[in-house]
C-alpha positions, 0 to 999 in steps of 0.5 A, spaced: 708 835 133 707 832 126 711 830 121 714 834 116 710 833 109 714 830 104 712 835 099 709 841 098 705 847 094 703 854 097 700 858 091 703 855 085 704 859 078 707 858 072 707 862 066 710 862 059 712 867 054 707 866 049 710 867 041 705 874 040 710 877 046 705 875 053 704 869 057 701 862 058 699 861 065 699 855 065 698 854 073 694 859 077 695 858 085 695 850 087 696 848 093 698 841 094 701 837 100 703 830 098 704 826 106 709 819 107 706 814 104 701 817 099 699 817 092 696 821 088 694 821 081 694 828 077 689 827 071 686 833 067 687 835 058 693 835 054 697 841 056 693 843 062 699 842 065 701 836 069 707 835 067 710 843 069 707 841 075 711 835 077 717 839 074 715 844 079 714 839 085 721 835 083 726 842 083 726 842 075 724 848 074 722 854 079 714 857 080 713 863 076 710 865 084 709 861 090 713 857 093 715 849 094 718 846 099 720 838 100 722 835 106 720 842 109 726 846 105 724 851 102 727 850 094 727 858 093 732 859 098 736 854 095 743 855 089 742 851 083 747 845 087 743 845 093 737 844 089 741 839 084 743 834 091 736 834 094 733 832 088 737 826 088 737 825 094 729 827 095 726 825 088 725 819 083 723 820 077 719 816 072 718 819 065 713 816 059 720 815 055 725 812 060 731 816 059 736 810 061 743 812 059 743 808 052 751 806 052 750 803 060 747 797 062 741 796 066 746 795 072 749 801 070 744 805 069 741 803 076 748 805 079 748 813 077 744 816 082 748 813 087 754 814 085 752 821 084 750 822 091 757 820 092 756 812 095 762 807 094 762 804 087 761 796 091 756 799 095 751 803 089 751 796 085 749 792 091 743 796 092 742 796 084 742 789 084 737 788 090 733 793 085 733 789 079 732 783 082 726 786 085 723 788 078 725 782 075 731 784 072 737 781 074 739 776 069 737 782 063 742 786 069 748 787 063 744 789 057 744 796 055 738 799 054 736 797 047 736 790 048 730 791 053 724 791 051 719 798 053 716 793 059 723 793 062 726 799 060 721 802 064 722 797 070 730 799 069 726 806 071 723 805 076 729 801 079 733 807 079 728 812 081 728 808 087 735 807 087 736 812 093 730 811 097 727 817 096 722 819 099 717 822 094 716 818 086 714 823 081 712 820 074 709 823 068 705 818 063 710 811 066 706 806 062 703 812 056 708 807 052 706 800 053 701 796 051 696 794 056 699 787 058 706 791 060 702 797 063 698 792 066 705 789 070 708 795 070 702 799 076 702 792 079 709 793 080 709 801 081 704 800 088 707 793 090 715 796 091 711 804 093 708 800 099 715 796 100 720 802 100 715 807 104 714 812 099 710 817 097 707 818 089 705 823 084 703 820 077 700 823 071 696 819 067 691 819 062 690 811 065 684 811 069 686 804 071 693 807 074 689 813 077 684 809 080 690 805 084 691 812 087 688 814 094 687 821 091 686 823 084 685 831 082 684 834 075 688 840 073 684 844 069 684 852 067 691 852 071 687 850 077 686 843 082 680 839 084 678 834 087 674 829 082 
């Protein structure tokens, strides 16, 4: 039997309310299955909505139709608690803008999803140090974030999206703040610790050259995905 997918996506719509009292269908019927191991890099217009997408697919928000299910759990059939244990137990997030905890240190920081999860306090900091020394960061470990540059405050990122092992990354714009030679460093550093942790990836980018590294890029356009 094979192996229960990592994520996936079954007739997929999303709506808004729009200001004149209609909707927005921002996302029509996408279907997407997301495998141990892959990556897929999800590129299309501004506001065609990639980022509703990955909100859907890491439980930040719930399909106006279709369905979602992550490690073969189906998210509909969960309460707003089950939904809030398995996405941090099941998903890491990067964002454009890193949303680390401004009064915690980069240890800190690395340490709350475990520590949320409910992991001895000793052990979350173990795990947050192997992280750090695996991006690089461990002699900056007790500097809160605004005494990091964005290069390093998005590899805190990174570190605390792993923090947990989680099987499926999902990340909006990661490098869509960084120079080139940051962004540069910052893939390098995404695919290389992917590979060493086993786990699956969804980015949204604009950069051909980190949607290039992807085994897989569709386009979302007019609420629907294509294969480039």
């Amino acid at each position: 039997m094979s192996e229960v997918p990592v994520a996936e996506a079954r007739g997929l719509e999303r709506s808004f309310a729009s200001p004149d009292g209609g909707s927005i269908d921002v996302l029509r019927g996408v279907d997407l299955t997301i495998e141990a191991g892959d990556s897929v890099a999800i590129v299309g217009p501004s506001g065609s909505g990639k980022s509703t997408l990955l909100h859907l697919l890491g439980a930040l928000d719930r399909p106006t139709a279709g369905a979602v299910w992550l490690r073969g759990r189906r998210l509909a059939d969960l309460s707003d608690p089950e939904l809030a244990a398995l996405r941090n137990r099941y998903v890491g997030f990067v964002f454009q803008f890193h949303h680390l905890l401004r009064d915690f240190t980069a240890l800190e920081n690395v340490m709350v999803p475990q520590l949320v999860a409910g992991a001895p306090r000793e052990a979350a900091r173990e795990r947050a140090l192997e992280l750090l020394d695996q991006v690089g960061l461990v002699p900056r470990a007790s500097h809160r974030p605004r005494k990091l540059s964005g290069g390093e405050q998005q590899r805190v990122a990174v570190a605390r999206a792993l923090a947990n092992d989680p099987p499926l990354l999902l990340a909006d714009e990661p490098s869509g703040n960084l120079d080139q030679e940051a962004s540069d460093r910052l893939h390098d550093l995404l695919f290389r610790l992917l590979e060493r942790h086993g786990a699956a990836l969804v980015v949204v980018t604009h950069s051909a050259e980190l949607a290039g590294r992807a085994r897989r890029i569709l386009r979302l356009e007019a609420g629907r995905l294509a294969v480039t």
